[in-house]
C-alpha positions in Angstrom: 0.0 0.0 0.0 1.5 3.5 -0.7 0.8 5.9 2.4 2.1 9.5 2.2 4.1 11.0 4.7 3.8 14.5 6.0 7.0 14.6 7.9 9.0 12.6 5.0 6.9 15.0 2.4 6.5 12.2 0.5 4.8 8.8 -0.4 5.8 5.7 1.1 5.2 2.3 -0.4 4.6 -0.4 2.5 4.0 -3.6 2.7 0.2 -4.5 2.9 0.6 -6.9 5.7 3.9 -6.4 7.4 5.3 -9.0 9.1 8.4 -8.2 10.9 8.5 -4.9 11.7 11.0 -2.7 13.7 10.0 0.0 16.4 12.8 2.5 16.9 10.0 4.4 19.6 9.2 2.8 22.8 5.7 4.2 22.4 5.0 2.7 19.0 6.6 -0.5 20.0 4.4 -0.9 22.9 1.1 0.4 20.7 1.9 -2.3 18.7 1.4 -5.0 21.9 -1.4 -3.3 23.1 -3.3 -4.1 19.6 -2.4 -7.8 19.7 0.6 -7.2 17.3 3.8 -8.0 19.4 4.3 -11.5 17.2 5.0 -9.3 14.1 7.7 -7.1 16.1 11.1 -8.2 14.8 13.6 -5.3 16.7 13.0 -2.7 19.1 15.7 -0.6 21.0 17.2 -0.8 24.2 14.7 1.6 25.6 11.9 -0.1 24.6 10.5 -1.9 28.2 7.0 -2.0 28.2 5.5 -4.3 27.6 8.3 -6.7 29.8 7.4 -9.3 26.7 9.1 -6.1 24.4 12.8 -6.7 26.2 12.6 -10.3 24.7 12.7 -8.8 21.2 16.2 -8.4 19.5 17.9 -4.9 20.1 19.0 -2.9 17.2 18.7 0.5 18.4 19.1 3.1 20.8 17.1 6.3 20.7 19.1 8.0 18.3 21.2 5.4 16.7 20.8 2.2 14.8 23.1 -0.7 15.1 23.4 -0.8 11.0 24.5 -4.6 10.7 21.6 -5.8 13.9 18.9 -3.9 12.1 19.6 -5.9 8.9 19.9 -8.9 10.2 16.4 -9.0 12.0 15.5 -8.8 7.8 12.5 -6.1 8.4 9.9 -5.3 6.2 8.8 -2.2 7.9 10.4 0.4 10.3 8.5 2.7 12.1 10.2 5.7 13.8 8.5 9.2 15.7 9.7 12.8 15.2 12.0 15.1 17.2 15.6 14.1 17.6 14.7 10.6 15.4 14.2 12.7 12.1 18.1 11.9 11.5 17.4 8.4 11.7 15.0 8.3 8.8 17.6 8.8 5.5 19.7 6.1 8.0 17.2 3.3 7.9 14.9 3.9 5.1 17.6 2.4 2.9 17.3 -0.7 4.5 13.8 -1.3 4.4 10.4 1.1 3.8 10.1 3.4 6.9 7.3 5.8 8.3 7.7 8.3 10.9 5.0 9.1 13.0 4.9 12.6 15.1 5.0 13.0 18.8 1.6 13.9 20.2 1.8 17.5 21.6 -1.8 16.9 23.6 -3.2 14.1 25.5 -6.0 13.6 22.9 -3.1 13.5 19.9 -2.1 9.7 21.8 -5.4 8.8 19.9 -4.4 10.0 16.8 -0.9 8.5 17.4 -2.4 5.1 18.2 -4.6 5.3 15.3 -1.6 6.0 13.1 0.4 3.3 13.9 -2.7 1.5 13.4 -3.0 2.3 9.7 0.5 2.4 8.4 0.5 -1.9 9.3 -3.0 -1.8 8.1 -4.9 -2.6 11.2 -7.4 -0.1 11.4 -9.8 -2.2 13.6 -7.3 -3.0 16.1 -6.6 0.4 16.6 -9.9 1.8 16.6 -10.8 -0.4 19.7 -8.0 0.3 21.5 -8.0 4.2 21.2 -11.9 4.1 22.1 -10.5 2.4 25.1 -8.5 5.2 25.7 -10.9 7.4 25.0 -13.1 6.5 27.5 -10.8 6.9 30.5 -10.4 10.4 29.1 -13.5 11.2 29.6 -14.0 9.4 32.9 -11.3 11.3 34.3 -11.9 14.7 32.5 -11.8 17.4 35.7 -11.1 14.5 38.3 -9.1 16.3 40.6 -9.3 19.7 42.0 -7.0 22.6 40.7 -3.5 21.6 42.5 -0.5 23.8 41.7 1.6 20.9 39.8 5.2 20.7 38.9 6.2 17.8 36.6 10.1 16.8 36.1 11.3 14.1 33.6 14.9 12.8 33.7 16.5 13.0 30.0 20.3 13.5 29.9 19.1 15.9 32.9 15.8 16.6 34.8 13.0 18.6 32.2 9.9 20.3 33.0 6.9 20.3 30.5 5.7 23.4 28.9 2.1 23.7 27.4 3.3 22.5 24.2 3.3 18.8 26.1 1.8 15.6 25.8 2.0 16.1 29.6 0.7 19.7 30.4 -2.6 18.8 28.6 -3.1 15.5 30.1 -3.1 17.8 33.4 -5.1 20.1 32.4 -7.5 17.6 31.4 -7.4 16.6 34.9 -8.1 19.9 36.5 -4.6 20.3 37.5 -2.3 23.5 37.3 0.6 22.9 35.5 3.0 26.0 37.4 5.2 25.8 33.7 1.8 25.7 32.0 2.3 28.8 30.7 5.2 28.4 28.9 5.0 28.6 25.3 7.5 25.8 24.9 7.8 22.1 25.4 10.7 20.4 27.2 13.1 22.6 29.2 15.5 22.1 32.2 15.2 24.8 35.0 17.7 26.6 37.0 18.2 26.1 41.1 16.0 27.6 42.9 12.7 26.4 45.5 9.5 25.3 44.2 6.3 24.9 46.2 3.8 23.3 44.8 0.6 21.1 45.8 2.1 18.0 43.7 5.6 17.1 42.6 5.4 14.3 40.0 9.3 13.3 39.3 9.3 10.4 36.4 12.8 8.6 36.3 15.0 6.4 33.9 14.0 2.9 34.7 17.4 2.1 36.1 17.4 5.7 38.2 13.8 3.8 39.7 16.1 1.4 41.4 15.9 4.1 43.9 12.8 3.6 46.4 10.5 6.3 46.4 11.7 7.5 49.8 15.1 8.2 48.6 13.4 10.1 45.4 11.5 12.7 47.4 14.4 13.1 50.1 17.0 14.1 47.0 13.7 16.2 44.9 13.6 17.7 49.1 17.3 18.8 49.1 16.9 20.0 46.0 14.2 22.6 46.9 11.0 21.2 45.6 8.8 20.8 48.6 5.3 19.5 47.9 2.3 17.8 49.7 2.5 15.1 48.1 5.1 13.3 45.6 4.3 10.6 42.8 7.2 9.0 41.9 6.5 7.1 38.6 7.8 3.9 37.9 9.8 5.1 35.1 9.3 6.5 31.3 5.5 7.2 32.0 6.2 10.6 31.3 8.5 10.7 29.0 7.0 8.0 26.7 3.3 8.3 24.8 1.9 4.9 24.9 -1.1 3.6 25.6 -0.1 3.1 29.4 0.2 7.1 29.5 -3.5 7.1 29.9 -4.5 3.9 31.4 -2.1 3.4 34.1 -0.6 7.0 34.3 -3.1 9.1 34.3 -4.9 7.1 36.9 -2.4 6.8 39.5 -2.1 11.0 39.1 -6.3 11.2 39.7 -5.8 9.1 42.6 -3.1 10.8 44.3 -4.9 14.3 44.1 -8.0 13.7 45.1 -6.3 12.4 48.5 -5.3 16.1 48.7 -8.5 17.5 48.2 
């Protein structure tokens, strides 16, 4: 099937039925699970974790590198990469086999479209209708769940971001009836100077390996640091900083619970 691509600004020919496809994204790797797809999955990379079944899966990748000889000998017929710092990768990979981008979410409702996406370009349309009606659903169950809470979000990268309002994460708090205190900055991801921050909640999302630390030890290091809260959620890791499905089913939930103990 031929599919045009807005990011590659031009048409793609795929395979109508693709059978061993590579994920260089954690969050289309595990959207491909979640539809019942993780049989046709051939590579992923190393940060691909969730599902646990996805660390089974030969790894070819990093985030923003490709081990050239691994990715060609898992023989894909598909690759499927995101946006942002993996547009390099694109003129890398889609020599080896046809490859299709698809663009971070910048709002919690643009995971639908993402899963819906993913959906079509391996031509399971069904599949991905049902699961982002799903996800839908929780949305709206947990639209303006939790009071107004003054909210501060950090995500370790290379080095601990906040989210802006042009975030995946500052809309799925808004959604929530939370106040993002970065929510009005015009900007996505950004790292912040010292300094003390008070907030209501103080949601830190780690590495998976930095989550070897218990949760005590988190909030007693984000304490030193200056960020006094209420309360603390301390993610299990990469709920944050990845756009899966388990963003809003797992995620989101643990965040409405959390607050309304506040209110």
């Amino acid at each position: 099937m031929r599919v045009f691509s807005e990011v590659m600004g031009e048409a793609v020919e795929l395979p109508d039925k693709p059978k061993r496809i590579v994920s260089l994204s954690p969050s289309i790797t595990e959207t491909l699970f979640e539809m019942g797809l993780g049989d046709r999955v051939a590579g992923v990379t190393v940060y691909c974790h969730r599902p646990p079944e996805a660390m089974l899966k030969p790894r070819v990748a990093a985030y923003t590198g490709v081990l050239v000889d691994r990715l060609r000998g898992v023989n894909p017929d598909l690759i499927l990469t995101t946006t942002g710092v993996q547009r390099g990768l694109i003129n890398e990979v889609k020599a080896i086999a046809p490859t299709y981008p698809i663009p971070i979410p910048v709002t919690i409702y643009g995971v639908l479209d993402f899963v819906k996406k993913v959906a079509l370009v391996v031509n399971e349309p069904n599949r991905g209708e049902e699961l982002a009606i799903e996800l839908l659903r929780t949305l709206t169950e947990y639209a303006k769940a939790c009071p107004p809470l003054r909210t501060y979000v950090e995500i370790e990268f290379e080095e601990p971001y906040t989210a802006g309002a042009h975030t995946y994460v500052d809309s799925m708090l808004r959604l929530l009836g939370l106040r993002n205190i970065y929510g009005d900055e015009p900007r996505a991801y950004f790292s912040l100077g010292r300094g003390t921050i008070e907030v209501d909640l103080a949601i830190y999302d780690p590495k998976p390996i930095g989550r070897k630390r218990g949760s005590e030890e988190v909030v007693n290091w984000l304490k030193a640091r200056g960020i006094k809260a209420r309360a603390y959620l301390i993610t299990e890791g990469d709920e944050l900083a990845h756009h899966g499905p388990y963003l809003i089913r797992v995620t989101l939930r643990k965040i409405a619970e959390i607050c309304n103990k506040l209110h």
